[in-house]
C-alpha positions as a LaTeX table, in Angstrom:
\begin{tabular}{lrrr}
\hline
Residue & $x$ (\AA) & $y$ (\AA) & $z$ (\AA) \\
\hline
Unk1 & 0.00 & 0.00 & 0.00 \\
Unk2 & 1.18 & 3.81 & $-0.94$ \\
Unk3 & 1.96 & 6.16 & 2.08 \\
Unk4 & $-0.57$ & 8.37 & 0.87 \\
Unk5 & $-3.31$ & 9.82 & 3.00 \\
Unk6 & $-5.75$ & 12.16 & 1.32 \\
Unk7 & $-7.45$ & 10.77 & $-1.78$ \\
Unk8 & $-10.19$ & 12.02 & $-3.91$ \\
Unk9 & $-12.04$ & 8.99 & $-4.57$ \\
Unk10 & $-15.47$ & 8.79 & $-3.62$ \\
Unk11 & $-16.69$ & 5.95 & $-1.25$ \\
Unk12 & $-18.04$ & 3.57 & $-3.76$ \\
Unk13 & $-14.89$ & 3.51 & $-6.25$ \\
Unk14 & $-12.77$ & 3.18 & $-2.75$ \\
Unk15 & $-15.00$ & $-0.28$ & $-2.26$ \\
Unk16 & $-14.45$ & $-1.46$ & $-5.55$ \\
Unk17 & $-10.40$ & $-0.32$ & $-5.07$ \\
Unk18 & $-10.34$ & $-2.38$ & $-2.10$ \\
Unk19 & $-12.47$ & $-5.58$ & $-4.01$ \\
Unk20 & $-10.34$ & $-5.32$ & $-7.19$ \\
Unk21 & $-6.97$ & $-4.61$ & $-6.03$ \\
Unk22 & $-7.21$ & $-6.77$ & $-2.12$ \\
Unk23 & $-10.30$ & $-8.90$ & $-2.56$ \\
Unk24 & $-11.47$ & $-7.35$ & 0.34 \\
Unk25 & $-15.08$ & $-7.08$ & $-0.61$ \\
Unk26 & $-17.50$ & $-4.20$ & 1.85 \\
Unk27 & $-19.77$ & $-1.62$ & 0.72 \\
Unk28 & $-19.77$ & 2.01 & 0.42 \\
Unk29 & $-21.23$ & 2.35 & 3.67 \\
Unk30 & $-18.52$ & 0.30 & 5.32 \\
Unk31 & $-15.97$ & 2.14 & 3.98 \\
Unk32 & $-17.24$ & 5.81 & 5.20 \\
Unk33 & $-18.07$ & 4.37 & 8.42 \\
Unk34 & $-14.43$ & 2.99 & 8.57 \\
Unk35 & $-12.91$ & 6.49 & 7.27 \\
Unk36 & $-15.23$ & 8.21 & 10.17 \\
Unk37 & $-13.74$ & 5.98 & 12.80 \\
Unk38 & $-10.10$ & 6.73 & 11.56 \\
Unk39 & $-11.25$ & 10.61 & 11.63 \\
Unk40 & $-11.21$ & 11.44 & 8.17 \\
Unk41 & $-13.75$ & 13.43 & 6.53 \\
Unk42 & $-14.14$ & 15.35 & 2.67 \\
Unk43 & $-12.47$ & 18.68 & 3.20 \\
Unk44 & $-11.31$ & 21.53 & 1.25 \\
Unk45 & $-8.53$ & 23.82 & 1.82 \\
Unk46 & $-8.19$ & 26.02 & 4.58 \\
Unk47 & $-7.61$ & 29.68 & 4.26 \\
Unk48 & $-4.92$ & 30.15 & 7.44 \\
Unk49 & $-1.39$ & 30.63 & 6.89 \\
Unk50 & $-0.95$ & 34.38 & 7.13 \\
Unk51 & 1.73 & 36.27 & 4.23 \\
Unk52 & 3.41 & 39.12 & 4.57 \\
Unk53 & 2.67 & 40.49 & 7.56 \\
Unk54 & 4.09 & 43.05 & 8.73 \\
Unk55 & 5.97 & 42.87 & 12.37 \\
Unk56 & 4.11 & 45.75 & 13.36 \\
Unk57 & 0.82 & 44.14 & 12.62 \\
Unk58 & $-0.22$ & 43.52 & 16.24 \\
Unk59 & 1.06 & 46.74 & 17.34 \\
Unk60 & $-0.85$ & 48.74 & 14.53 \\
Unk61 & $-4.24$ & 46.49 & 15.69 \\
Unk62 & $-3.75$ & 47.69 & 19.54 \\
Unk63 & $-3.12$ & 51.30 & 17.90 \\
Unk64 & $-6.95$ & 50.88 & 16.00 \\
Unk65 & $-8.85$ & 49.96 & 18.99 \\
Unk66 & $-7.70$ & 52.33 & 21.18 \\
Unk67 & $-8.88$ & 55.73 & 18.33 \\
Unk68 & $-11.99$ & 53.35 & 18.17 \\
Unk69 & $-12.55$ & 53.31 & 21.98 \\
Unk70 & $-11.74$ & 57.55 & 22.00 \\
Unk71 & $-13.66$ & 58.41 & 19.02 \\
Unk72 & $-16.89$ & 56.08 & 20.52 \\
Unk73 & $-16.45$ & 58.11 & 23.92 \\
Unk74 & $-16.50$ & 61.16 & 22.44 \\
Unk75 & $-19.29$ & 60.49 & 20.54 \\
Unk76 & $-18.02$ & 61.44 & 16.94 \\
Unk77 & $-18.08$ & 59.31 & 13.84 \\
Unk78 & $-15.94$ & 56.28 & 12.88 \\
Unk79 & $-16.81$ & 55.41 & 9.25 \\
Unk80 & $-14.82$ & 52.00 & 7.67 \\
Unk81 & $-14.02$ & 51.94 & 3.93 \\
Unk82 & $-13.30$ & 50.22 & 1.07 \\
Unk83 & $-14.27$ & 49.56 & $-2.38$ \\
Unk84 & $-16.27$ & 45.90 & $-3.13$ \\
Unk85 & $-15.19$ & 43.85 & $-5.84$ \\
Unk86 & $-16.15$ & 44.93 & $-9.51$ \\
Unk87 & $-19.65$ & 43.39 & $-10.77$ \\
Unk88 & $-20.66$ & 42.98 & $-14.16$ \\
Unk89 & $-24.19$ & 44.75 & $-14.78$ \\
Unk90 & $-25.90$ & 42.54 & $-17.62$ \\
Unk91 & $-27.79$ & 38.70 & $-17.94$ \\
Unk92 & $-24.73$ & 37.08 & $-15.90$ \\
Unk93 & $-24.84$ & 34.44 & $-13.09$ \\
Unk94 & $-24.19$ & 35.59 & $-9.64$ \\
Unk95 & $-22.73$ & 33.26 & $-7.22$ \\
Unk96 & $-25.54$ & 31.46 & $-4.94$ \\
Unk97 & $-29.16$ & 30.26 & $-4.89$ \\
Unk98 & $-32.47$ & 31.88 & $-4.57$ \\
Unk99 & $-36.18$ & 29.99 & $-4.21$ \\
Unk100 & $-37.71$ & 30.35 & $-7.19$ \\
Unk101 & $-39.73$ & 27.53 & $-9.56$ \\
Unk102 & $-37.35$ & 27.79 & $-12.71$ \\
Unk103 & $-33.72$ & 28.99 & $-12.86$ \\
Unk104 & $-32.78$ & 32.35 & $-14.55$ \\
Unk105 & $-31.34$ & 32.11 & $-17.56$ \\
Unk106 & $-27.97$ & 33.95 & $-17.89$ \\
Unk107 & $-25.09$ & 34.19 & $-20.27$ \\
Unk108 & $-22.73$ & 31.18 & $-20.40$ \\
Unk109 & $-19.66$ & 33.18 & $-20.11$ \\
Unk110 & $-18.85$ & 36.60 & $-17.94$ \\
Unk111 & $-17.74$ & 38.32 & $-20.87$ \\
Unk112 & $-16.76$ & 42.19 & $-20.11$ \\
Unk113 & $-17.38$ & 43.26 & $-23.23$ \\
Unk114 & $-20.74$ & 42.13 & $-23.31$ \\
Unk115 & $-21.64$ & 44.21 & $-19.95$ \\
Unk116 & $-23.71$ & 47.11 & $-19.97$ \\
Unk117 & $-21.55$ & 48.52 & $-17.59$ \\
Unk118 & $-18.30$ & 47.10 & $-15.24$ \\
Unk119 & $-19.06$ & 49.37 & $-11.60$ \\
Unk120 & $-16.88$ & 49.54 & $-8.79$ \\
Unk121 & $-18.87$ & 49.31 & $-5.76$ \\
Unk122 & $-17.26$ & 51.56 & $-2.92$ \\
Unk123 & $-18.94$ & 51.82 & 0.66 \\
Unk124 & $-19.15$ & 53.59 & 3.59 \\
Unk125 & $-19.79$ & 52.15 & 6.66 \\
Unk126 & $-20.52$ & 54.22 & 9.72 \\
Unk127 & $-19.71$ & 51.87 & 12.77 \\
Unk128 & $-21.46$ & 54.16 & 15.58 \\
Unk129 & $-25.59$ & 53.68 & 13.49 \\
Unk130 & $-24.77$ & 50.62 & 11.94 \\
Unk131 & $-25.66$ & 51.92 & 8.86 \\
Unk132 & $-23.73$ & 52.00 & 5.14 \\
Unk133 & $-23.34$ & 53.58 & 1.83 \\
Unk134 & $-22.61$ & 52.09 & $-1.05$ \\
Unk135 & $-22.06$ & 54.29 & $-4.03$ \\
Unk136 & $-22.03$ & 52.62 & $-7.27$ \\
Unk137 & $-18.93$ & 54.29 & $-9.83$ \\
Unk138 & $-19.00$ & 53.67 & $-13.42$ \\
Unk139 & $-15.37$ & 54.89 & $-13.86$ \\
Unk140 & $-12.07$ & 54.03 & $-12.73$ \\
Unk141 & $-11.76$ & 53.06 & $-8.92$ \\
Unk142 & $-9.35$ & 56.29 & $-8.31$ \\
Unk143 & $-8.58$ & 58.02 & $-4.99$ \\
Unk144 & $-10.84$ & 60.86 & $-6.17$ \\
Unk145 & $-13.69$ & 58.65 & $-6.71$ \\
Unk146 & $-13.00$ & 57.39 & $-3.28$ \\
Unk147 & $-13.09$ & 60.32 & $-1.30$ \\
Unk148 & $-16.13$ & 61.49 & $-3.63$ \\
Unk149 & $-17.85$ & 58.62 & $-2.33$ \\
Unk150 & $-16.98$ & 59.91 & 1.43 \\
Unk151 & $-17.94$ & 62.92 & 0.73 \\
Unk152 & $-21.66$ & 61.78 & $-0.71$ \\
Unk153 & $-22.27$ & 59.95 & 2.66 \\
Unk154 & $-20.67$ & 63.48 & 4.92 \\
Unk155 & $-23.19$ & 65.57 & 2.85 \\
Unk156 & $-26.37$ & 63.20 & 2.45 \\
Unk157 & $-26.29$ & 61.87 & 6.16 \\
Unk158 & $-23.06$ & 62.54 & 7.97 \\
Unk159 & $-23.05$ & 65.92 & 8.69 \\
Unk160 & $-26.74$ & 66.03 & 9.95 \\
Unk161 & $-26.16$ & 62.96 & 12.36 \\
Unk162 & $-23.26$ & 64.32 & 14.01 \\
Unk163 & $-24.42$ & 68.29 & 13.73 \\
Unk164 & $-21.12$ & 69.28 & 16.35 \\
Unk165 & $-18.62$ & 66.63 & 15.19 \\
Unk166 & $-15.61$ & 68.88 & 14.21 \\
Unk167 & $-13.21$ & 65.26 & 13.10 \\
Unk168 & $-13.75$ & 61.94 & 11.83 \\
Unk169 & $-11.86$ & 58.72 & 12.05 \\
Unk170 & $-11.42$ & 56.68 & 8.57 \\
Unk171 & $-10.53$ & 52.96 & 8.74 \\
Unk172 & $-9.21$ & 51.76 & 5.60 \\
Unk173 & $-6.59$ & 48.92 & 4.01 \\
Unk174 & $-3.42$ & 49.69 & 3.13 \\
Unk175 & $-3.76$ & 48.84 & $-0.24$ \\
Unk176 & $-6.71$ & 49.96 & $-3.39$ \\
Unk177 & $-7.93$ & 53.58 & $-4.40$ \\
Unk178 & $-7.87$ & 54.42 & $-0.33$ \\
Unk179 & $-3.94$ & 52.76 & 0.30 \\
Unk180 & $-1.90$ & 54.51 & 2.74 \\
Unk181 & 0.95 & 55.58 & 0.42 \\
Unk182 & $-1.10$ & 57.31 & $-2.34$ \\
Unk183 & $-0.43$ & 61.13 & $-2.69$ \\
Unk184 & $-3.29$ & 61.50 & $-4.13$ \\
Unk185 & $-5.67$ & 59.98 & $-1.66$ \\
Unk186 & $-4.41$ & 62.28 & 1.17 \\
Unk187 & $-4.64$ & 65.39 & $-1.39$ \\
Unk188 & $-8.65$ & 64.96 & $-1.79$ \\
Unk189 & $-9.24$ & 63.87 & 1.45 \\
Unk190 & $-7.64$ & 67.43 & 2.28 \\
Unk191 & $-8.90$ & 69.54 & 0.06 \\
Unk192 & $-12.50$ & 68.11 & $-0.63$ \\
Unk193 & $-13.07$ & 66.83 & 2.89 \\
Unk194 & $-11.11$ & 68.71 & 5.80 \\
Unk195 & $-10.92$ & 72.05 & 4.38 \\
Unk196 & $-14.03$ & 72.22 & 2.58 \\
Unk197 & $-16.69$ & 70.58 & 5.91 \\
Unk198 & $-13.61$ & 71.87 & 8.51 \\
Unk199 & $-13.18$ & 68.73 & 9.74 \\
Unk200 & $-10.30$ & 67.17 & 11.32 \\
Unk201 & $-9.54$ & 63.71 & 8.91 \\
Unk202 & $-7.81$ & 60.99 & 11.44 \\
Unk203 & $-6.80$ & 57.90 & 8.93 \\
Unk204 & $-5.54$ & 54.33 & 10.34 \\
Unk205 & $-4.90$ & 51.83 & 7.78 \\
Unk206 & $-5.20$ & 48.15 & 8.14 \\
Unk207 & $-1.87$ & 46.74 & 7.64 \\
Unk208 & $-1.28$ & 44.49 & 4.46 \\
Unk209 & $-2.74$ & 41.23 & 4.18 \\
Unk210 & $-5.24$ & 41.88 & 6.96 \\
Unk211 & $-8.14$ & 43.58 & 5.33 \\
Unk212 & $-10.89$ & 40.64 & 6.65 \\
Unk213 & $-11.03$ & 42.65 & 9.53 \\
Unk214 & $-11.85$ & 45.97 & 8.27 \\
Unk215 & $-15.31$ & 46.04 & 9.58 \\
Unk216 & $-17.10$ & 47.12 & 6.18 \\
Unk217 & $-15.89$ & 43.57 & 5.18 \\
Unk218 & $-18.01$ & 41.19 & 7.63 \\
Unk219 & $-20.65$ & 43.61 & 8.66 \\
Unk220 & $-21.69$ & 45.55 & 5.11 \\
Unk221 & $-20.30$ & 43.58 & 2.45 \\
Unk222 & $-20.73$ & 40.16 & 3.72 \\
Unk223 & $-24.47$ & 41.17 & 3.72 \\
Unk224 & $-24.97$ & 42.46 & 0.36 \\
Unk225 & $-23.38$ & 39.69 & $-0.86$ \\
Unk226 & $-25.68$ & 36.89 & 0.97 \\
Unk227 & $-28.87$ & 39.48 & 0.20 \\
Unk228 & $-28.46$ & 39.25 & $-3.84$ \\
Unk229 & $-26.89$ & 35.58 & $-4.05$ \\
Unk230 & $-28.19$ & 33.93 & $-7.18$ \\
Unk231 & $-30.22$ & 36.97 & $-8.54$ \\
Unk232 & $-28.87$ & 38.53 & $-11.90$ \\
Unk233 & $-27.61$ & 41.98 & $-11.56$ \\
Unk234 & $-29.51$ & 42.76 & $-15.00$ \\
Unk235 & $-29.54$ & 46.58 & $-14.12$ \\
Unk236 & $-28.17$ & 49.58 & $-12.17$ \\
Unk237 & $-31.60$ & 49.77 & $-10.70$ \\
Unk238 & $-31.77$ & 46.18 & $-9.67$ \\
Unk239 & $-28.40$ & 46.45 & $-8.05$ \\
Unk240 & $-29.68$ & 49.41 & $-5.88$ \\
Unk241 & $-32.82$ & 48.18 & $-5.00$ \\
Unk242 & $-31.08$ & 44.48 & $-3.74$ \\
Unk243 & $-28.20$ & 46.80 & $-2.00$ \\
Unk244 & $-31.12$ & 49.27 & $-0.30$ \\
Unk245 & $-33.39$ & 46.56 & 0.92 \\
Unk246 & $-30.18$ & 44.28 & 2.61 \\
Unk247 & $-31.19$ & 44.30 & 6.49 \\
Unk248 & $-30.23$ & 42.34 & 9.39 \\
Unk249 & $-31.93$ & 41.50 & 12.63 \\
Unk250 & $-29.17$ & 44.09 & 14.09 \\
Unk251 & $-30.65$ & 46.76 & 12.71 \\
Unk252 & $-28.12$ & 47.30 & 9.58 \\
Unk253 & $-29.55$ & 50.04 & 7.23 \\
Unk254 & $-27.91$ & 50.77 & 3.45 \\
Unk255 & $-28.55$ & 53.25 & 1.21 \\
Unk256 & $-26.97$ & 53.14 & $-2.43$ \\
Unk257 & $-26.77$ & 55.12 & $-5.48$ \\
Unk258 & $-24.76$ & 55.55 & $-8.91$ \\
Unk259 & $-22.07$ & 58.16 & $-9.30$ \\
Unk260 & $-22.25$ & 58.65 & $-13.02$ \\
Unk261 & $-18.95$ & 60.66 & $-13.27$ \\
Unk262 & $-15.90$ & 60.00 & $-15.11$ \\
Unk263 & $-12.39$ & 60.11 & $-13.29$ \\
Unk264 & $-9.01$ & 59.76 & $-14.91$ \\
Unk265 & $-6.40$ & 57.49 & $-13.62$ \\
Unk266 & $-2.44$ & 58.13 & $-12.86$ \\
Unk267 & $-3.00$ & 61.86 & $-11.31$ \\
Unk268 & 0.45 & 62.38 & $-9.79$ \\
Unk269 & 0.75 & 65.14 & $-6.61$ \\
Unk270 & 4.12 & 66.53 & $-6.57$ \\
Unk271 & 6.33 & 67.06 & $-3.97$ \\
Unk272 & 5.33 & 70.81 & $-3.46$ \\
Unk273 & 1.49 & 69.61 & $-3.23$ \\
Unk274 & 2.48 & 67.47 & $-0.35$ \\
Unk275 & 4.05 & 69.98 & 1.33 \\
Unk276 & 0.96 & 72.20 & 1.21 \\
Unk277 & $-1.27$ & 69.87 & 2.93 \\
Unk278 & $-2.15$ & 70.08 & 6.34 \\
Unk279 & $-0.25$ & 66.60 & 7.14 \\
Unk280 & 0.47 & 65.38 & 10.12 \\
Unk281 & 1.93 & 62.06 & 11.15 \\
Unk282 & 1.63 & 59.74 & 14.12 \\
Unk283 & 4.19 & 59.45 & 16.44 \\
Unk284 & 3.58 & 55.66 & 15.91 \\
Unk285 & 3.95 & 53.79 & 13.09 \\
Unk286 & 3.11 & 57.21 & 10.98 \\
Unk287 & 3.13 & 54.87 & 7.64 \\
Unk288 & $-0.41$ & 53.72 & 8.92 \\
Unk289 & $-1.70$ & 56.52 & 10.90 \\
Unk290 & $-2.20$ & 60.02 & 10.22 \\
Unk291 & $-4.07$ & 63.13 & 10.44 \\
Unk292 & $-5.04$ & 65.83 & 8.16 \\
Unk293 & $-6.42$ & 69.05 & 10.00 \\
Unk294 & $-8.63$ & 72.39 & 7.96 \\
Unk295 & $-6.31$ & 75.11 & 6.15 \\
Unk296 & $-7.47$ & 78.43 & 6.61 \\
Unk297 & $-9.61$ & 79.71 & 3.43 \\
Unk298 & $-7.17$ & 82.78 & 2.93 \\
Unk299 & $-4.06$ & 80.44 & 2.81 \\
Unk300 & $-4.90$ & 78.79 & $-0.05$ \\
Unk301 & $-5.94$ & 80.40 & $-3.20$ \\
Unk302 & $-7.03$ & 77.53 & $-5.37$ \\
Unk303 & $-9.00$ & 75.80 & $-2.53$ \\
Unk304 & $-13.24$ & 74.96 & $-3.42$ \\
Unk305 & $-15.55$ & 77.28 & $-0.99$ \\
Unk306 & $-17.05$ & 75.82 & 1.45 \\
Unk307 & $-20.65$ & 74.85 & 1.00 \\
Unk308 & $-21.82$ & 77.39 & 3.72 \\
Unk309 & $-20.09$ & 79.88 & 2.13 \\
Unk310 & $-21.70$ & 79.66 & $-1.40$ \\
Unk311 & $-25.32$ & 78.94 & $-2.73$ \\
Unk312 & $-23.84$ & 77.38 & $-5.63$ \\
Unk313 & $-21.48$ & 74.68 & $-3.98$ \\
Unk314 & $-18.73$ & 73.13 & $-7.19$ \\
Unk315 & $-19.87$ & 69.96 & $-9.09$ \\
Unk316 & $-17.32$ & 67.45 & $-6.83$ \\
Unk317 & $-19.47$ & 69.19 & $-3.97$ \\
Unk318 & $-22.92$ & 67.41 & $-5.47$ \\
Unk319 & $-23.82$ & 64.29 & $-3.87$ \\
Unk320 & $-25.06$ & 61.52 & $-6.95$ \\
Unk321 & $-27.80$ & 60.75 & $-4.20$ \\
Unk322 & $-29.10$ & 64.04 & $-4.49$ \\
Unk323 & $-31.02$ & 63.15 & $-7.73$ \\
Unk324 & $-32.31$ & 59.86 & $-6.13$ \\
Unk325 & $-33.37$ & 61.44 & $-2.77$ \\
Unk326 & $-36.83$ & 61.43 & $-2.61$ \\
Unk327 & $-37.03$ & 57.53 & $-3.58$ \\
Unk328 & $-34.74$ & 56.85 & $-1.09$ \\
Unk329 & $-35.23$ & 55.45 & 2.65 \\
Unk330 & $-33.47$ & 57.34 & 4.91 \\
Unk331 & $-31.16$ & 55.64 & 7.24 \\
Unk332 & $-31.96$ & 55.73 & 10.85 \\
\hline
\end{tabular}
């Protein structure tokens, strides 16, 4: 007999193994019962052994709970983002099952070029309401985009929840359109977020290869994906509608809507940008942690009012809810 122990034969060809190659003749049922008693069972691989993390890792997880625990006392928001993996919007089959009394027909191959559209889902997820945002790009997954999306939840429910929060604590991966070493990230998050709401922007990033426990991960997206398993995303509206009616028995609320803008990839911020910005790092482990605090107006030339300070607030400044408002349920 081999030294082999895993095999994956099913119980009936493992009888007839043992009757044609030993003589040993038992049935299928023998030879499970036999395989229980010996402690093996069918199993598939297990996701465990950890790569590349980072020595700090530990450190850096001790350094999130602890801004969690003082923004929570203090009573001002804690919002966790990241952007969902790209769907396909078009007849294509979507992992999972639904009841229903004849299957959907879909497409027999996930061709892009046959999608009406190719959306990068990017959410918001405010940890102190247990509520979300999930805004819906048609473009490029970009830093800009990313902070748009921020800003769409600050102006459509943020801001009115937490009326006298003057800073805001963003937990995000390292890596994506919101990864801790783009320029370009911490330029929009400066000038479209802190100095336009002046708010203080407080940013710890998960450290590489740990994003499973950025909380929109098990708590929003997790959700959404159980909530439309097995149901076609045929259209932008279907999409919504599955994303806006995804509830728990916890109370999770979602709100979603399409952000029909176009943003360019491979903006660079030079080294004279950087300077500019209102930048401050952590004394500890500062490649993860940061904080970007409100210029003053008259410092800056080139800087978008504020919207207090103009009827007219710019076209970044315009949530994509806004046009989808009054069909939308608010989020409690």
């Amino acid at each position: 007999m081999s030294s082999r122990r895993w095999t994956h034969e099913t119980a009936v060809k493992v009888a007839q193994c043992l009757a044609e190659r030993f003589q040993i003749i038992v049935s299928a049922t023998v030879v499970r019962r036999l395989l229980g008693d010996l402690n093996y069972s069918l199993k598939s691989n297990r996701k465990c052994l950890s790569s590349g993390n980072s020595p700090d890792r530990d450190e850096q997880f001790k350094a999130i709970k602890r801004l969690r625990e003082e923004f929570r006392r203090a009573g001002d928001p804690i919002i966790s983002v990241d952007t969902k993996k790209k769907e396909l919007i078009g007849r294509f089959k979507n992992p999972g099952q639904t009841w229903c009394r004849e299957a959907k027909r879909v497409k027999d191959h996930d061709f892009r070029s046959e999608a009406l559209a190719i959306v990068s889902p990017y959410g918001i997820y405010d940890l102190q309401r247990n509520s979300g945002v999930l805004v819906v790009g048609q473009s490029a997954d970009t830093p800009e985009f990313a902070v748009n999306s921020i800003v769409t939840w600050w102006l459509k429910y943020g801001r009115s929840q937490y009326p006298t929060a003057r800073r805001l604590l963003i937990l995000a991966d390292s890596g994506g359109s919101n990864g801790a070493r783009l320029r370009a990230w911490k330029k929009y998050l400066q000038e479209k977020l802190s100095d336009s709401f002046g708010l203080t922007i407080t940013v710890a990033h998960y450290p590489t290869g740990t994003s499973k426990w950025n909380p929109i991960e098990h708590r929003m997206f997790s959700e959404i994906s159980k909530n439309w398993a097995g149901v076609p995303l045929e259209s932008f509206e279907i999409l919504i509608n599955l994303v806006r009616n995804t509830k728990t028995a916890t109370g999770l609320r979602i709100e979603a809507c399409r952000d029909q803008r176009q943003y360019n990839k491979g903006i660079r911020v030079s080294d004279k940008e950087m300077r500019q910005l209102a930048l401050t790092k952590s004394d500890f482990l500062d490649k993860w942690n940061y904080k970007l605090s409100p210029r003053p107006q008259d410092e800056e030339e080139d800087l978008a009012p504020r919207p207090e300070a103009s009827s007219t607030p710019p076209s970044w400044l315009r949530s994509p809810c806004a046009a989808s408002a009054s069909d939308a349920s608010p989020i409690m």
